[in-house]
KOLTORLUM-602261 format. One record per residue (C-alpha): y, z, x; residue in one letter. Coordinates in Angstrom, 3 decimals, m for minus. Layout:
% KOLTORLUM-602261
R     north        up      east  rest
R         Y         Z         X     A
...
% end
This chain:
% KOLTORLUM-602261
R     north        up      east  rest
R    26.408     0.607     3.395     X
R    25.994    m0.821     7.549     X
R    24.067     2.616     8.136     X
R    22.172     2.702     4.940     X
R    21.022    m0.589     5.431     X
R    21.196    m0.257     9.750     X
R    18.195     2.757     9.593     X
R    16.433     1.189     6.923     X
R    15.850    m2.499     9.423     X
R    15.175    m0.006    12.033     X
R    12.477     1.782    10.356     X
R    11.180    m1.124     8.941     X
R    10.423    m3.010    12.475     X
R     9.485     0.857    14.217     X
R     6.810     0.714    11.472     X
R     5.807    m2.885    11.631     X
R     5.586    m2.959    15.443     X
R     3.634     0.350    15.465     X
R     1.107    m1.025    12.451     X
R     0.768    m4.526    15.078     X
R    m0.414    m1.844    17.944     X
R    m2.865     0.046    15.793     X
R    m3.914    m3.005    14.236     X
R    m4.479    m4.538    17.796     X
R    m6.128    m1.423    19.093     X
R    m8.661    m1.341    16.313     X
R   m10.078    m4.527    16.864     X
R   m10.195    m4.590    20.148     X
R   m13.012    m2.016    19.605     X
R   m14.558    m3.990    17.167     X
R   m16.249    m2.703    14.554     X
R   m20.221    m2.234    13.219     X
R   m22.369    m5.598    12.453     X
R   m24.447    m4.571     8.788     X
R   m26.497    m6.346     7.002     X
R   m25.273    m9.347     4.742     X
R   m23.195   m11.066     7.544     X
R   m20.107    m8.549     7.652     X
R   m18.474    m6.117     9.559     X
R   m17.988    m1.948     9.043     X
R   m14.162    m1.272    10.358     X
R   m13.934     1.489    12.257     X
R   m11.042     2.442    10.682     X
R   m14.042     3.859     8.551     X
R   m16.053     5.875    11.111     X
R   m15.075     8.116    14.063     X
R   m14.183     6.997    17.574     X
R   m16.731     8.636    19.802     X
R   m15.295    12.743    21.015     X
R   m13.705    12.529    17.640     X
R   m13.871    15.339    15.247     X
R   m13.142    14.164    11.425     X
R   m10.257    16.008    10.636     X
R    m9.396    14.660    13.635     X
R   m10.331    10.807    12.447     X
R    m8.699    11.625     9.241     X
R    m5.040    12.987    10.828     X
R    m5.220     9.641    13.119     X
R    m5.965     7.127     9.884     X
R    m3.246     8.711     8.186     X
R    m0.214     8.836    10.685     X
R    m1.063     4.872    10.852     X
R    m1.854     4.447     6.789     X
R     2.277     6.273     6.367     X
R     3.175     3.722     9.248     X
R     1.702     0.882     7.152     X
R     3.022     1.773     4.369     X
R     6.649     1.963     5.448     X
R     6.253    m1.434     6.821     X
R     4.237    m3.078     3.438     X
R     6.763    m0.903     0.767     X
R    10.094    m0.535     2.579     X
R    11.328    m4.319     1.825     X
R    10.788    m2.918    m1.943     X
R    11.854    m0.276    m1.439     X
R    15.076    m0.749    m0.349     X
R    16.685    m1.817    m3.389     X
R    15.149     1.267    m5.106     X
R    17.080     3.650    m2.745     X
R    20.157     1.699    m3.126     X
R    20.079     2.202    m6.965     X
R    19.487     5.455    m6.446     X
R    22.316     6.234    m3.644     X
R    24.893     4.152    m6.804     X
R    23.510     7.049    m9.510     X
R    24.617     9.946    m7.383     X
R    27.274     8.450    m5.039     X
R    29.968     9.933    m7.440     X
R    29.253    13.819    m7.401     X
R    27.322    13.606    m3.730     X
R    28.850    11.595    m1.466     X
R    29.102    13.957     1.462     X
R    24.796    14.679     0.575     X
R    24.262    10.988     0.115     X
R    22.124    10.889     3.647     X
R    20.209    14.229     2.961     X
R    19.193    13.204    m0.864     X
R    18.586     9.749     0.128     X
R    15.812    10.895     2.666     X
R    14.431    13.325     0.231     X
R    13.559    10.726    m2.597     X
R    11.798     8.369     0.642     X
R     9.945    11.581     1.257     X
R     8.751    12.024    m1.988     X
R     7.684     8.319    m2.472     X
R     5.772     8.229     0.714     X
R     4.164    11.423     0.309     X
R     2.226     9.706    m3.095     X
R     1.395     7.364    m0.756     X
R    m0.091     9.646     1.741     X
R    m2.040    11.133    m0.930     X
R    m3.207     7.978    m2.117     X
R    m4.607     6.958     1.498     X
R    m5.847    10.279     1.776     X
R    m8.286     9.727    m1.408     X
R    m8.772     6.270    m0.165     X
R    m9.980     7.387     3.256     X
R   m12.305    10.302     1.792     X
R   m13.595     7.455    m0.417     X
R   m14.466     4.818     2.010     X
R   m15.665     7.411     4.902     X
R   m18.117     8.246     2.377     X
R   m18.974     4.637     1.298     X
R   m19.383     3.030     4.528     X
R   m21.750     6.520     5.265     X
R   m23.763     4.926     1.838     X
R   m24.002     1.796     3.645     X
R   m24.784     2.529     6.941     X
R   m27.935     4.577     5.773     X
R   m29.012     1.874     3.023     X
R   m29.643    m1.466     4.207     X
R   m29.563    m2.823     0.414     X
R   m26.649    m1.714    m0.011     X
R   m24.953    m2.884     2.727     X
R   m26.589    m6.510     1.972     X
R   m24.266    m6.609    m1.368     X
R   m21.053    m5.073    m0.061     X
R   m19.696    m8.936     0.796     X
R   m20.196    m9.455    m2.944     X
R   m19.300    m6.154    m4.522     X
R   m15.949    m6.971    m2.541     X
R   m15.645   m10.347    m3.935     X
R   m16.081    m8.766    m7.745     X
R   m13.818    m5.986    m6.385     X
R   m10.959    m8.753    m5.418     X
R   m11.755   m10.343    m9.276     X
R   m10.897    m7.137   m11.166     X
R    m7.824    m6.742    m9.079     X
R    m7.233   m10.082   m10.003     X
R    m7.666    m9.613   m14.002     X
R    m5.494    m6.439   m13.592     X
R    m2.335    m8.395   m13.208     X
R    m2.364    m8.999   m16.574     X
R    m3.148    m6.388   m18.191     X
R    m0.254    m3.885   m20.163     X
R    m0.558    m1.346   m17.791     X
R     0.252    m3.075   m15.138     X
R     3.753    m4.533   m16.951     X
R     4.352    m1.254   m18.001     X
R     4.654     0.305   m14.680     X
R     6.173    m2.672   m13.037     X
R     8.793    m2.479   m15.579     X
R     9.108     1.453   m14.815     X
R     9.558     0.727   m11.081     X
R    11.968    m1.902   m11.326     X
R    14.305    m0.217   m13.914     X
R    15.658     2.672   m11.833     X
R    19.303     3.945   m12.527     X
R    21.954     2.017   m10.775     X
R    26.097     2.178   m10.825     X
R    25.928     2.639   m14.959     X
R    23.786     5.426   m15.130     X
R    23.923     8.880   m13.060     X
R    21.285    11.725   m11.609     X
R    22.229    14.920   m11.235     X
R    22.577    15.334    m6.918     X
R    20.497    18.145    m6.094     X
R    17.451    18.273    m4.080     X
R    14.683    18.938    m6.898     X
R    15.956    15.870    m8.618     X
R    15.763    13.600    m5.355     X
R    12.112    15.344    m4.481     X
R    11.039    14.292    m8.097     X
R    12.847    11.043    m8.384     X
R    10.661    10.054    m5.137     X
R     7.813    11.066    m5.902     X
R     8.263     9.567    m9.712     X
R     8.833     6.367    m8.030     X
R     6.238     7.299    m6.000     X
R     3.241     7.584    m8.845     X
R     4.762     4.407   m10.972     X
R     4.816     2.442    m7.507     X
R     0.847     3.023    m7.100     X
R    m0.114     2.967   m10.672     X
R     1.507    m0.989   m10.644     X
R     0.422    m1.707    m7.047     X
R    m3.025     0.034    m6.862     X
R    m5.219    m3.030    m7.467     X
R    m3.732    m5.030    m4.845     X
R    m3.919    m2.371    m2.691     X
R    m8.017    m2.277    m3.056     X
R    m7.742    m5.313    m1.777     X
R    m6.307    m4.708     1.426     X
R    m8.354    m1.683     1.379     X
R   m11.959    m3.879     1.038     X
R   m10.742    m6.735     2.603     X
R    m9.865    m5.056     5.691     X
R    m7.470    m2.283     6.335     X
R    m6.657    m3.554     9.975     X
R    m6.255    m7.239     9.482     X
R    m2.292    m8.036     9.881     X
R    m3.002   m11.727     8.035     X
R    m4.391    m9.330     4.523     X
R    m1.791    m6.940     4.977     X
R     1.239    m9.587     5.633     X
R    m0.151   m11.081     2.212     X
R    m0.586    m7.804    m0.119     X
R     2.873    m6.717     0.888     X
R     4.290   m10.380     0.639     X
R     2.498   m10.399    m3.061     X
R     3.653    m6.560    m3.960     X
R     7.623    m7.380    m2.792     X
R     7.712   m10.734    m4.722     X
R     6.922    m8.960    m8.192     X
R     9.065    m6.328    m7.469     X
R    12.464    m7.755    m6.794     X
R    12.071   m11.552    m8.364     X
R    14.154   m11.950   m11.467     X
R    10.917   m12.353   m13.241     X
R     8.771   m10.296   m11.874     X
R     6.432   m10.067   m14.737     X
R     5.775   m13.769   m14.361     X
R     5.181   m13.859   m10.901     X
R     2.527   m10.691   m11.137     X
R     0.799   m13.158   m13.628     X
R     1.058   m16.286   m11.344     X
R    m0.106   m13.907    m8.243     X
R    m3.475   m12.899   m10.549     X
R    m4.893   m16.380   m11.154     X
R    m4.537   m16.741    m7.323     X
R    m6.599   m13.240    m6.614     X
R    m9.163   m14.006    m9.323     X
R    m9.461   m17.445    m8.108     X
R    m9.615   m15.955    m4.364     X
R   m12.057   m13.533    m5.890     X
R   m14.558   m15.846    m7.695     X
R   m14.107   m17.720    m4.188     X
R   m15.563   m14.789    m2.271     X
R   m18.469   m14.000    m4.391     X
R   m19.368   m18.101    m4.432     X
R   m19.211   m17.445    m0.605     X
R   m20.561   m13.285     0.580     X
R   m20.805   m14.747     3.488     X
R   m17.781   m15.922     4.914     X
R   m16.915   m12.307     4.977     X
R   m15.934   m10.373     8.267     X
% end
């Protein structure tokens, strides 16, 4: 239990110190004023000698760093569960299979920051070459943030909430081989981003580098998660976003 729960603090401030850095190195280069009062991040564009595989290998590295930091506190109790289910025919393998279903969860992730880096690479590109369109980005984010927002409460979000919360635990066993573990992970994986997508856009329009967004998404995404009623306080978390939301488009031009 001391060295599940040693390597998992480690890893969790390794990634949260790293995220500070990048975070801190980012906007120290600033980023690109557009039209409508806001900011492009350059977590969007290419630093100058960069190729964009190049760009795209960089945002990555940092997006898995992120994400370890913003889905480990979460996560945590997940792997614990998990370690219960096969501690009984594995507990020689418990390390090996434990790493496995992490590897599988985070490599959804990576796959979902992949798409969400080919998507806004190719949206800031829009907005950089149209001026009109870059004038209505501070409220297309605001209606963005709104959506997100109205999501909370919709079925599919309970559903996979539910399906993320209820893994096996001490009354239930998995068989202890390495297919199950990869598939486990990356199940967790999948119901983990279907439940958390929306507040994940808004990190993602918000601002990808700001520690103050990110320190609130992940604060919001752990509280549902592991709260007795989680259900409830994904509810109570969407009339803040909508309001927040509703807030934004009242106001394009407080953005930054």
């Amino acid at each position: 239990m001391r060295v599940f729960f040693g390597i998992s603090a480690l890893l969790f401030v390794a990634s949260a110190a790293l995220t500070t850095l990048w975070c801190a190195s980012m906007s120290a280069v600033g980023g690109m004023p557009m039209p409508g009062g806001w900011t492009m991040s350059m977590a969007w564009m290419r630093m100058p000698g960069q190729t964009w595989p190049v760009a795209a290998a960089s945002f990555l590295g940092m997006w898995v760093m992120m994400m370890v930091a913003m889905m480990l506190p979460s996560l945590v109790p997940r792997l614990w569960r998990y370690r219960e289910a096969v501690a009984a025919t594995a507990e020689t393998r418990l390390g090996r299979l434990t790493a496995l279903v992490s590897l599988g969860y985070f490599f959804v992730w990576t796959m979902f920051g992949l798409a969400a880096y080919l998507l806004g690479v190719r949206l800031a590109a829009i907005a950089m070459q149209q001026a009109a369109v870059a004038r209505v980005v501070p409220i297309a984010v605001g209606v963005v943030v709104v959506l997100a927002g109205f999501l909370q409460f919709t079925a599919w979000k309970a559903r996979h909430l539910a399906c993320y919360r209820e893994t096996p635990g001490s009354s239930h066993t998995l068989p202890a081989d390495t297919a199950t573990a990869w598939r486990h992970g990356v199940r967790l994986g999948l119901h983990c981003c279907y439940c958390c997508a929306n507040l994940m856009a808004i990190l993602l329009v918000i601002g990808v580098m700001d520690l103050r967004a990110m320190a609130v998404v992940s604060a919001a995404i752990t509280s549902e998660r592991i709260a007795p009623a989680g259900e409830s306080v994904a509810r109570a978390l969407g009339i803040v976003v909508v309001a927040a939301g509703l807030f934004m488009i009242a106001r394009p031009a407080g953005l930054g």
